[in-house]
C-alpha positions as CSV (number, residue, x, y, z in Angstrom):
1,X,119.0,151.7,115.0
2,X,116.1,151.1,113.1
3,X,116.4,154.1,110.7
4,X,120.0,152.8,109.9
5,X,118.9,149.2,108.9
6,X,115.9,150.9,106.7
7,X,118.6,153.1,105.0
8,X,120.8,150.2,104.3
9,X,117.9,148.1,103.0
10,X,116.6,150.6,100.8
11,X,120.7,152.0,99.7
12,X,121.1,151.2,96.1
13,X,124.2,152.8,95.3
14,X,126.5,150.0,95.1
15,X,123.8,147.3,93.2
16,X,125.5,148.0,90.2
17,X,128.6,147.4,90.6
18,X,127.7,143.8,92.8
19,X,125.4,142.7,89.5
20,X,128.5,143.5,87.4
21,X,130.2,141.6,89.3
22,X,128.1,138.9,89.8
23,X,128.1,138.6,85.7
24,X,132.4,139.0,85.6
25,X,132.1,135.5,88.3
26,X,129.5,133.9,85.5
27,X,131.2,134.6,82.7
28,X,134.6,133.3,84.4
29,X,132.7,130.4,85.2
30,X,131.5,129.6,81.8
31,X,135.1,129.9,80.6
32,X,136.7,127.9,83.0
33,X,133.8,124.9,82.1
34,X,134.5,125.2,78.2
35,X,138.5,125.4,78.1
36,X,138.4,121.4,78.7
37,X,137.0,121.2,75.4
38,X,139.0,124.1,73.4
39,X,142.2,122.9,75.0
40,X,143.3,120.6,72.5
41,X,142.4,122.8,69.0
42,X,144.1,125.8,71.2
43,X,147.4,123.5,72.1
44,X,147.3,122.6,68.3
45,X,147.5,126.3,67.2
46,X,150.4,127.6,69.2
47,X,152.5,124.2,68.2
48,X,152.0,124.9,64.8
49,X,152.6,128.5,65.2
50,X,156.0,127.4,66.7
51,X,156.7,125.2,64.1
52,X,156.1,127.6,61.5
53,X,158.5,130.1,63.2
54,X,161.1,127.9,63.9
55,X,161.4,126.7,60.1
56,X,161.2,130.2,59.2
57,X,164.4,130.9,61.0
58,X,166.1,128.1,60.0
């Protein structure tokens, strides 16, 4: 038992992919606490993209 648990201590195969991951949930979070304040320019953009489609049709 004590030879597994050293061998899972000292196993670094799947580090990688848990600090890539670990940077995917930061970056996420960083997004999600800056859209309250790119909401409103964003909003702007697709409204005037509709507008300038829908008088383009017309």
């Amino acid at each position: 038992m004590k030879a597994l648990v050293r061998r899972f201590v000292e196993d670094r195969q799947g580090a990688t992919a848990i600090e890539y991951s670990l940077i995917a949930v930061l970056l996420a979070a960083a997004l999600l606490a800056a859209w309250p304040s790119f909401y409103d320019g964003f909003m702007a953009s697709w409204t005037n993209a509709g507008t300038v489609i829908k008088n383009a049709v017309k």
